[in-house]
N, C-alpha and C positions, 0 to 999 in steps of 0.2 A: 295376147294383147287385147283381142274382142273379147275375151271374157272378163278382162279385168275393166274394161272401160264399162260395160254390163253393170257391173258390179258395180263402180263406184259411179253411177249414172240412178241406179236403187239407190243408195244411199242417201243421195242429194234427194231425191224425191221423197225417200220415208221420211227423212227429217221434214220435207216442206208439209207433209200433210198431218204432222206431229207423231208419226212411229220411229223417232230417234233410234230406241234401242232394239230393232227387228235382227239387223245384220250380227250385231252383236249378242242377243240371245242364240240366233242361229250358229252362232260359231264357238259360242260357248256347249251350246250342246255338242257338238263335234267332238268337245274335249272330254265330257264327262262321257262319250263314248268308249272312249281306251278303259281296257282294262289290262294290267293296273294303271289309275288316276296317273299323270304325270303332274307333281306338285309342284314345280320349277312352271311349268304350263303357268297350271292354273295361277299362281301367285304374279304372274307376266300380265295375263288376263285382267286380274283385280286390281294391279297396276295402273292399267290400260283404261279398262272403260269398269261403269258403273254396273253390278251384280245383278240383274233380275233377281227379284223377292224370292221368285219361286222353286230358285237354285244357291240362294243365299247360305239355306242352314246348313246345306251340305256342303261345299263348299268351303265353309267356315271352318266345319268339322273336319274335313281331311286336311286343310292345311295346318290345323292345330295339333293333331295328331289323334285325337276323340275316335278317330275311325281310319282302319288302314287305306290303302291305295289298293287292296285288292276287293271288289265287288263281292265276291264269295263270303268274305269274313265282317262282312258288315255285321248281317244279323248277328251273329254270334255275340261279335265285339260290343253290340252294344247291349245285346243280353248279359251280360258280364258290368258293362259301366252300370246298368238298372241293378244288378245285386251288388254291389260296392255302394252303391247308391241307397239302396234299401239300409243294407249291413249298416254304414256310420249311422243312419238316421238312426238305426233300432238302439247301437251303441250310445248316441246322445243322449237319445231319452232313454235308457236306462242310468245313466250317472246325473239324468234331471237339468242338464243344461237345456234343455228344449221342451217343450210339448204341443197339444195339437193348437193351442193358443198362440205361440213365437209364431213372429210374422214372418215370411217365406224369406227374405235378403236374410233375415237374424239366422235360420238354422241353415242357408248357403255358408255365413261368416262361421258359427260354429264347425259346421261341416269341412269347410277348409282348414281353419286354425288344426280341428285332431289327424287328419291326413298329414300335414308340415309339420306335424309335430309342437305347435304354439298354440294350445289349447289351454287357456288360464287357471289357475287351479279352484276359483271360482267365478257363476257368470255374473257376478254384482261387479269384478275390478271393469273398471273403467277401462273403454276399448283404447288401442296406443294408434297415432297418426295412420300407419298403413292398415289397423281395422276399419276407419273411418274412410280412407283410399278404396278397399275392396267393397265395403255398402255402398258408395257411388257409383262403382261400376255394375255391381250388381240389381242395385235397383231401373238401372238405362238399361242392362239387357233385358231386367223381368217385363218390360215393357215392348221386348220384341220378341221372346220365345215363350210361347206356350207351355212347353211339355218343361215339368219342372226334374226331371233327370237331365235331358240337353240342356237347360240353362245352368242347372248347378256346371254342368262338365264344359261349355263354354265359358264360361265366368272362369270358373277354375283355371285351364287353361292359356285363357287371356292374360290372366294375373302371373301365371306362371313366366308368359312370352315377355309380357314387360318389366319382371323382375330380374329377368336372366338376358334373353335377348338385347336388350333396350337398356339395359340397367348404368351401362355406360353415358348411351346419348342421351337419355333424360337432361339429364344435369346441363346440356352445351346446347339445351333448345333454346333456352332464353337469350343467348348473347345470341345465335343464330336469327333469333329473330327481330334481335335491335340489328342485324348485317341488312336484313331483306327489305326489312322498314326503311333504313337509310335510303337504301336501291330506288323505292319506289315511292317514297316522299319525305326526304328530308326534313322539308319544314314541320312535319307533324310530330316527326321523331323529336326534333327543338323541343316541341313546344313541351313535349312532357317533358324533357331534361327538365325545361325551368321550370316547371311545375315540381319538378323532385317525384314523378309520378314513374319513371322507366321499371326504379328497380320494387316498386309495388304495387304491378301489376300482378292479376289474379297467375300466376302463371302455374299454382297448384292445381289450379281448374283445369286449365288448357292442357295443360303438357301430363303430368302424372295420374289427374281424374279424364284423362282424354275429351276433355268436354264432355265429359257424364255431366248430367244438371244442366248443362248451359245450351245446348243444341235440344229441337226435338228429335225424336225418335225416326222421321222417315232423313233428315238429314244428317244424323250422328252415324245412321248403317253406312251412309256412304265412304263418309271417314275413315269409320274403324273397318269398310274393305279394304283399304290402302294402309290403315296399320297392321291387322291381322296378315296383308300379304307382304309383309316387309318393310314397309316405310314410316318410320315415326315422325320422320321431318314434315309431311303433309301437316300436321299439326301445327307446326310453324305458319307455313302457309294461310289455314284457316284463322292464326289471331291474327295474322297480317291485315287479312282482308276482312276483318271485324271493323280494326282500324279505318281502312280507306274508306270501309261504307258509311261507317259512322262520324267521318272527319270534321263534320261542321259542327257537329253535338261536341264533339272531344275540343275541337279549338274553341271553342264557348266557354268553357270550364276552366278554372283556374286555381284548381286545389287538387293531389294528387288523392285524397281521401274522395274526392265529386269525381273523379276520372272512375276511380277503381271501383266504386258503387257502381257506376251504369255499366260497366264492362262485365261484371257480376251478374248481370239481369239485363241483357240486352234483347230489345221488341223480338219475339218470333217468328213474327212473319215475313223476316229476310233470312231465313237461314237457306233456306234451299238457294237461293240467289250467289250469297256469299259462299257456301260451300262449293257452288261450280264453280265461280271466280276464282275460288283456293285452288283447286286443281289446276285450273289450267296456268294460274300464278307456279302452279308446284312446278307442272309440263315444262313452263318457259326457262324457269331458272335451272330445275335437276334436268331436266329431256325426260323423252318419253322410252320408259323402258322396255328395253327389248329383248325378246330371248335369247341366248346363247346362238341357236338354231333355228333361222327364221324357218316358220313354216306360211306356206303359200296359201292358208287356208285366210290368215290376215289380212288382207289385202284390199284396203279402199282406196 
């Protein structure tokens, strides 16, 4: 009981002097101590609280599957993704779909399509709606992984998780999220009805480009921790509280075409704002998840 009062006595204090996430890097580290990784853990964690940067890539990689849960076969594992890696590229540019000129998202999109097998029989046809879905997403990771092996095999991945995992809820995020909007301000929800603006909203953006384009880069990582560790409905959440921020600009507007332009291009410098807002809007509505088996290490 004194050590848990301890504990959550730190807390209250790192937050006052601005080191929010002290307890929880500390306790994240605890996790990447197990060997093997428990991925049920860690995806409770990403849940839970916000990644540290400097545990982000890994993280991301084992719960995506890019790298096992046993520490020994890292190295290897991803000796193996760098020659698979090499190997398509050498393949592309031998049948001349690529060269050292295709700009890096272009020979990720190639790279994917001959892996899936949807590689076009020339690179002049015109790319179809989900090539144009993976260069979004691709160009928002190239902007946060360096090493261009990890990003192809992150991106990859990703697109994998939300075409298979996610491939159901996609489609019921938009009525889920005219549900939450009601919840949390009715009259705003009106006002698009009679605008005729509900059902053209960007929701290609939000829901299926996950906010690639629309968020920067240090508040889109936050997101896609909460989608790569399980949860697409956070997504919801984040256009909710697009909305509430921006509620007096949105009741100003009186054409569903002036609505869906500024939600398109909305200022950047609330996004880190509105993205905690989305969370703890997610917390309030879904709860805060918890693992199967609480462990005592949690505890504020």
């Amino acid at each position: 009981m004194a050590e848990d009062s301890q504990r959550n006595f730190r807390s209250v204090y790192y937050e006052k002097v601005g080191f929010r996430g002290v307890e929880e890097k500390k306790s994240l580290e605890i996790l990447l101590k197990d060997d093997p990784l428990d991925i049920e853990k860690l995806c409770t964690f990403s849940q839970r609280f916000p990644l540290p940067s400097m545990y982000r890539g890994l993280v991301w990689k084992v719960i995506l599957g890019i790298l096992p849960p046993h520490y020994e076969s890292h190295a290897q594992v991803m000796m193996y993704r760098k020659e698979q890696y090499t190997d398509v590229l050498h393949a592309l540019k031998v049948i001349r779909f690529v060269s050292d000129s295709t700009p890096q998202v272009d020979i990720y999109l190639r790279m994917y399509q001959l892996e899936s097998g949807k590689l076009p029989r020339s690179p002049s046809f015109p790319l179809e709606p989900e090539d144009e879905l993976f260069l979004a997403i691709a160009r928002a990771m190239e902007e946060m992984v360096e090493d261009n092996v990890d990003c192809y095999w992150l991106i990859s991945c990703f697109m994998n998780q939300l075409n298979t995992k996610f491939r159901d809820s996609l489609p019921q995020l938009p009525k889920a999220f005219e549900q939450y909007l009601n919840l949390e301000d009715s009259r705003l929800l009106n006002h698009m009805k009679t605008c005729s603006a509900v059902t053209r909203l960007p929701y290609d953006l939000w829901f299926e480009k996950c906010f690639a384009g629309c968020l920067p880069e240090s508040s889109l990582q936050r997101v896609w921790d909460k989608v790569i560790s399980g949860s697409c409905k956070i997504l919801v959440f984040v256009a909710v509280e697009i909305l509430l921020t921006f509620k007096i600009k949105i009741m100003a507007l009186d054409n569903a075409e002036k609505i869906t332009k500024f939600l398109e291009n909305i200022p950047q410098d609330s996004s880190d704002a509105i993205v905690s807002k989305a969370i703890d809007l997610w917390h309030k509505h879904c709860g805060t998840p918890v693992h199967s088996m609480q462990f005592r290490r949690f505890t504020w």
